[in-house]
Phi, psi and omega in degrees: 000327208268293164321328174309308216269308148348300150301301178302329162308308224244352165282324166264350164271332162294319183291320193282335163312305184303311164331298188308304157326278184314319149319302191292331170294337175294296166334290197298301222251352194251134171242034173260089158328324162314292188306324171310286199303341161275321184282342158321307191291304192331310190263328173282323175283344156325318189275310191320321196280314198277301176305345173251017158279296210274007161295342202257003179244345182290321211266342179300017175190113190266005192216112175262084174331300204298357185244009174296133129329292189302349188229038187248359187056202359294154164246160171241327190226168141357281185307316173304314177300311184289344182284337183282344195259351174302319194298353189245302221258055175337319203260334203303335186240005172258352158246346167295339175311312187327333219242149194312318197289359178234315193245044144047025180224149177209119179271122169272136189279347163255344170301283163128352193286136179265078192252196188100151181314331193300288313173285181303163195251170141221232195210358164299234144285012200000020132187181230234318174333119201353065131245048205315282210305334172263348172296317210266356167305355158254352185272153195288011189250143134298075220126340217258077174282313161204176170336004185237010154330127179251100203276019164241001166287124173266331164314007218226316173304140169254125174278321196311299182327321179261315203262045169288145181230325210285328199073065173224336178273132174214168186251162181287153155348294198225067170232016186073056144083036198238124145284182207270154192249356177197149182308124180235177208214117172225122201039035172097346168256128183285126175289156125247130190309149175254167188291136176258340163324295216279347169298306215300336168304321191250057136317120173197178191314156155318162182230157150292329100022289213278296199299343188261016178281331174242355185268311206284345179251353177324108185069050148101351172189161170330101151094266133088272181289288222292314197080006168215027154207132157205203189270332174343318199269010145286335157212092160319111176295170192279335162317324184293312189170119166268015158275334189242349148334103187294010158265340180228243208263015177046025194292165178259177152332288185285008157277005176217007170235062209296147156260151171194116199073031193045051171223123172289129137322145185072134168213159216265324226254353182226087150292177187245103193269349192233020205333163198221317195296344195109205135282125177298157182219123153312149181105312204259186160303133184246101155278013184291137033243065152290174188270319186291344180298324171253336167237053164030187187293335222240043199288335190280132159312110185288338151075201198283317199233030173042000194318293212294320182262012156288299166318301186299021227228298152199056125212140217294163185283355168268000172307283170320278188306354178210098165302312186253176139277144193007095173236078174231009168100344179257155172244169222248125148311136183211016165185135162248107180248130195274317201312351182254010197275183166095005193280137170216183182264171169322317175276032178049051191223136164001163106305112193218136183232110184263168176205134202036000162127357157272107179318132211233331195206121176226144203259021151236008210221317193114192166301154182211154190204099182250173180207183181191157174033060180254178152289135170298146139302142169241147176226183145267120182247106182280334194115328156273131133295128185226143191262128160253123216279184201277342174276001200256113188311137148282166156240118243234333158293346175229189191278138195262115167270101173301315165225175143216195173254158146282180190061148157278199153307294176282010175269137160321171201002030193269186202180131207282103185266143153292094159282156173223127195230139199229127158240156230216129193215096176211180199310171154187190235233091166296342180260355154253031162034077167221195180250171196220163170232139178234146163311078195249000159227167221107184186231035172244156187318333181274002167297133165317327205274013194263279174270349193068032177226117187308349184278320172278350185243337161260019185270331189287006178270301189340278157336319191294313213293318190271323162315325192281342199079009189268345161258147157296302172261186200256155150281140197283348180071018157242149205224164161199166167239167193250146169292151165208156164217187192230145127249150194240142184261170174276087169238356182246178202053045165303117160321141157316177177286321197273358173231058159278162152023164116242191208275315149354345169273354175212030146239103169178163176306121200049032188285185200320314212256039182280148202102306137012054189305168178053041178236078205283140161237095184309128174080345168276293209281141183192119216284133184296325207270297207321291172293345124323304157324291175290345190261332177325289167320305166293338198268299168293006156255346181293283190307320195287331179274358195269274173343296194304299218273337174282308185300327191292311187311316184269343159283339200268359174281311206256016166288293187303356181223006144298332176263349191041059146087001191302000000 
């Protein structure tokens, strides 16, 4: 990296030199005073221009690792790269403890909810109870094999995860956030361990490449959870996102997910549904990583009637701006039925059934439904999620929303959002009728992925779960399954401008937002009086131009023959 900037640096300082020469030659040899004076302004905005590239290029990396004493190795572990990056960056893992990607917990302040992977269900794997080691294979930690993790050991940050530059690090599958210390052979592929001297040597700001190693994989593979991250977005066409498309503005992650102090902006679970503040300003309120935060609340040219930014008033820019779900070419889970898991062969080993080149059936997992470059749900959206935890009764007759959004119509700051809705089919508790987290990995009998019996495998998550305090009672040891569904918002893979919305997707009969409450849509919606009224008008302006254009039309003959045609 340092050598990259370095080159380039010293490319544009050769070129604006070369400029400079070619002045001075002008200068000596020419006796046109114009020409001194275009080429003066010439070379001077050249330099005006040129010198804060190569300042900027100089300036991307102020430390060349590879000349660290402290990083020349060998490490046998994790923990060892990070006690070396301690000794420079002292404060660094007492602030990364601070921040949600290390302690999986989040209190929501209108809710009152205790969220975060700790904590929180999904419609996925459905919950983080002693399933540590295969869960925590995302978490920014060494170790976090179970609950008794100790989240105040700083020697327990893994720095290599975020800030890897070489693509060579990763953590194993089911190893507590540990990578592998030697080449290992998982589901049939040889892992190979990475150098970690030579990662720790080779550090840098985060990427999309380090973040999406665990956001892009979210619920267990590529593309999977969210429907607006998968790896498409690591070098993206501009079609895809224009934002994060290395043709056009090449943002990383963390340009809109500004850090400070290692605590990120944005959270899944608390948004900004209505930003207000504007374009940041040092100094003022920071909404970032809203949209508004950079083309402010007023982004459109307002043009004859302001119409667009009138919309934008409440509705959010990613309604209009992420046409589709996944539309980068990978497709998205959009059902999970656990109820169908266990089909396994003669030899007791799992069933996996493909389909268009997708798995359609895992004889561990169950059924499956995936799609791709489709339309979103639009809801109204305040910006809070709210959940349902393992103590909160259900009704197992109707569809369970493990989460949803909040606000209405009539609620403050709401704004019409894009969802991506995961639906679902997994266990509860039938007889205190709640949702359960179960045991699906490990290698002792009570894992699902073990004996395959749902009874044993929720009792021991059930157990982990009320040891934590997140439940009250015990499983009643009878079981069912329930529909259930997730929502998800939509912000990434933002369209160019010119392949947004256009309006006709949502004025028109059943159009994007049919359904909607509280919204009148000119051309969807529509009133009997309302249209009767209106077609009356037309019909009687029709008639006043027919009427008019006849009465103009018989004066002007008998104008023409009063005149005998002069």
């Amino acid at each position: 990296m340092q050598q990259r900037s370095c080159l380039i640096a010293g490319l544009i300082l050769f070129t604006t030199i070369c400029g400079a020469i070619r002045f001075a030659h002008m200068m000596i040899y020419s006796t046109n005073a114009c020409i001194h004076r275009r080429w003066l302004f010439a070379v001077l905005l050249f330099f005006i221009m040129m010198l804060p590239l190569a300042a900027q290029a100089l300036a991307q990396s102020t430390a060349d690792h590879r000349k660290f004493e402290q990083l020349q190795g060998p490490f046998a572990s994790g923990p060892e790269v990070t006690q070396a990056c301690l000794s420079c960056h002292t404060e660094a893992a007492l602030q990364v403890h601070q921040s949600i990607h290390w302690t999986w917990s989040f209190d929501h302040p209108a809710t009152g909810q205790r969220l975060g992977k700790r904590h929180a269900l999904n419609n996925l794997c459905l919950g983080l109870a002693n399933n540590y080691p295969r869960c925590t294979s995302c978490h920014i930690g060494y170790g976090f094999a179970d609950a008794s993790f100790d989240l105040t050991a700083q020697d327990k940050v893994d720095c290599l995860i975020c800030h890897d530059t070489t693509g060579t690090y990763f953590k194993f599958p089911t190893g507590a956030g540990h990578p592998p210390y030697e080449d290992t052979l998982f589901r049939g592929k040889r892992l190979q361990a990475p150098d970690l001297a030579h990662v720790a040597q080779h550090v840098g700001p985060s990427s999309r490449q380090s973040c999406g190693a665990c956001h892009f994989e979210g619920g267990g593979g590529d593309a999977i959870k969210h429907g607006d991250l998968d790896s498409s977005l690591i070098a993206p066409p501009v079609s895809v996102d224009v934002h994060m498309s290395p043709d056009s503005l090449n943002f990383s992650c963390s340009t809109c997910h500004e850090f400070t102090g290692h605590i990120q902006e944005g959270s899944r679970y608390l948004l900004r549904a209505r930003p207000t503040a504007g374009i940041a300003v040092p100094g003022r309120d920071n909404e970032r990583p809203a949209c508004e935060s950079c083309h402010g609340v007023a982004p459109h040219v307002p043009g004859i009637h302001n119409k667009l930014n009138e919309h934008a008033r409440i509705i959010a820019c990613q309604t209009c701006h992420i046409p589709e779900i996944a539309r980068g070419g990978l497709p998205t889970k959009t059902r999970w039925d656990w109820s169908t898991a266990g089909q396994r062969d003669a030899q007791g080993r799992p069933i996996n059934e493909m389909q268009e080149g997708r798995v359609y059936y895992d004889g561990m997992k169950g059924h499956f439904s995936w799609d791709q470059a489709y339309a979103p749900d639009y809801f109204w959206f305040d910006g809070s999620m709210r959940y349902t935890l393992l103590d909160e009764p259900i009704d197992p007759q109707h569809v369970v929303d493990v989460n949803y959004p909040l606000g209405d119509f009539a609620s403050p700051d709401v704004r019409i959002w894009p969802f991506k809705i995961m639906y679902g089919r997994q266990p509860f508790d039938a007889v205190n009728q709640t949702l359960v987290v179960a045991q699906l990995f490990g290698s002792d009998p009570n894992a699902y992925w073990q004996g395959y019996d749902w009874v044993r495998a929720i009792d021991s998550g059930m157990r982990e779960a009320k040891a934590l305090g997140q439940v009250r009672h015990a499983f009643s040891g009878t079981y069912g399954f329930v529909e259930t569904r997730t929502y998800w918002p939509a912000s990434h893979m933002v369209a160019p401008a010119a392949d947004a919305l256009p309006c006709e997707a949502c004025h028109q009969r059943n159009g994007r937002l049919s359904g909607l409450p509280g919204v009148y849509i000119p051309g969807q919606h529509r009133y009997a009086l309302i249209s009767t009224v209106g077609w009356f008008l037309v019909f009687v302006s029709l008639l006043g131009v027919i009427l008019h254009g006849t009465m103009r039309y018989i004066l002007h003959v008998r104008k023409q023959r009063s005149t005998g045609g002069v």
